[in-house]
C-alpha positions, -999 to 999 in steps of 0.1 A, spaced: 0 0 0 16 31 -12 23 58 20 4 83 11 -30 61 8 -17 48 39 -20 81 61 -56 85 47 -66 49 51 -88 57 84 -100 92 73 -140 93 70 -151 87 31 -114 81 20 -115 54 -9 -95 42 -38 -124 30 -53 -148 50 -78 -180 67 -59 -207 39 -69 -185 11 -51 -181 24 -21 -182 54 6 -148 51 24 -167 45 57 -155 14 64 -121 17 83 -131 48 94 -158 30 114 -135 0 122 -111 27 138 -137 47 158 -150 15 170 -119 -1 181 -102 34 195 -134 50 212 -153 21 228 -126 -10 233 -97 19 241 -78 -4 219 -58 7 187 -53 -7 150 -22 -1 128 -14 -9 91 20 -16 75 33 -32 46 52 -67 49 67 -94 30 58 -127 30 71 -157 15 46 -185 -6 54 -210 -29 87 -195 -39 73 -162 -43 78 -131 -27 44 -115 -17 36 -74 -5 8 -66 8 -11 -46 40 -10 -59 75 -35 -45 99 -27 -53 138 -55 -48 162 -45 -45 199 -74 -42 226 -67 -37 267 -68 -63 290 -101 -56 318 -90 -60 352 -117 -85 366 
């Protein structure tokens, strides 16, 4: 994912795609969600992984919530 899509990636009604597919509402939700009410956080970053002998790139998101004292 190229770093300048990647610093809008949580913004409200960011998308890559054209208007008719979709709103750019999704992460943005996905991040209020995890941030406001679970007081957790969610990060993206590009990695490498290895399959078959090939080299893929791609996104990794990484969701971390708190533990609740019980």
């Amino acid at each position: 994912m190229p770093l300048n899509i990647m610093e809008k990636i949580f913004d409200p009604y960011f998308t890559t795609k054209h208007s008719s597919i979709g709103t750019g509402i999704g992460l943005y939700m996905t991040n209020q969600i995890i941030t406001k009410q679970f007081k957790g956080q969610i990060l993206v970053s590009n990695i490498e992984i290895e399959n078959n002998d090939k080299t893929l790139i791609g996104a990794e998101f990484k969701i971390t919530l708190p533990l609740e004292d019980i």
